[in-house]
N, C-alpha and C positions, 0 to 999 in steps of 0.2 A: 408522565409521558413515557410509553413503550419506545424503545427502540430496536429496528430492524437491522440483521446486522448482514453485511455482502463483504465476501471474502474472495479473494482471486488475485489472478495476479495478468500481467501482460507483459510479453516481451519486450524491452525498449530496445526501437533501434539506435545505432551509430548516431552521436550526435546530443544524446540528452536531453534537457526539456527542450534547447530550442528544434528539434527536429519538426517536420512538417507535423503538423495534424495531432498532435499532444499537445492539452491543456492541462492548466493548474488547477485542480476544482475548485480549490477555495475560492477560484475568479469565476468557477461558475455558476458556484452555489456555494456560499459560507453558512450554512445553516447545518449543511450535510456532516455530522460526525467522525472525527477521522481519527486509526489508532493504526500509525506508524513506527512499529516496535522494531523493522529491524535497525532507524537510525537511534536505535537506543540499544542499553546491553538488555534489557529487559526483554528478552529472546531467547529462542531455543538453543542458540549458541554460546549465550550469556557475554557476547559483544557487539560493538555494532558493527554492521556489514559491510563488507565494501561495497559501493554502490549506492551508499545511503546515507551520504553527505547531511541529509537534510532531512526532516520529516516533513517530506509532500508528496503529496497524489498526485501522482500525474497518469493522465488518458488519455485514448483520444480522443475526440473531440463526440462522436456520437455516442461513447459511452457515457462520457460526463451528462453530455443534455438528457441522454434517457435518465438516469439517476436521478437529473433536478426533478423531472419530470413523474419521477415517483415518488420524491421527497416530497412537492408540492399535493399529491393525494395524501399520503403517509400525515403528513402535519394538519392538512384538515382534517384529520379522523384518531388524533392526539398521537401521531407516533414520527418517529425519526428513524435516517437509515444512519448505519456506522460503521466504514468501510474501514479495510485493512488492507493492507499489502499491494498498492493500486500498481504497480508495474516490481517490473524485477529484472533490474538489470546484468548480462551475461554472467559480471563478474562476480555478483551477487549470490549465482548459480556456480560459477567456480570456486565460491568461498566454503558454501553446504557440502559441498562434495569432498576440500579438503577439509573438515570440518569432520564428516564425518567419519573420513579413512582413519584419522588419528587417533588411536586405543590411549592416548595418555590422556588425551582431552576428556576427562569426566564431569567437569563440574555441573554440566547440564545434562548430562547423556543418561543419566537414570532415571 
């Protein structure tokens, strides 16, 4: 089986998964592949992030059902999608930023 891969990300509002209108995808499609590296150190940071408690997708709700909705073409014609980085929370974005300012922090930066 091929797998197709969607990369992106989406601002999370105030609030976290329970905010309006973001879903879990795995509740909307477990079939759909998922590689959430920043809740792992296995990242370009080589820690995990703040903001990423957990390794889950979260969307909103029309993004998720389009993806099912391409997963389900995609698998009848042998391939799969395998998302990454499905939201990114502020602070997750104030993490890269000191992250990057820091000249002593090398271990990833080459």
């Amino acid at each position: 089986m091929r797998t197709a891969v969607v990369a992106g990300c989406a601002a999370m509002p105030a609030g976290g998964s329970g905010a309006p209108g973001f879903v879990v995808l795995a509740d909307v499609d477990p079939t759909i592949g998922q590689d959430i590296r920043y809740a792992t150190p296995h990242d370009f940071t080589g820690r995990v992030v703040d903001g990423y408690e957990e390794a889950v997708c979260l969307l909103a709700r029309p993004a998720a059902e389009a993806l099912r909705r391409a997963q389900r073409l995609l698998l009848a014609r042998g391939h799969s999608l395998l998302v990454y980085d499905c939201y990114r929370p502020q602070r997750a974005v104030d993490r890269f930023v000191r992250w990057a300012g820091d000249p002593d922090d090398r271990r990833t930066k080459a």
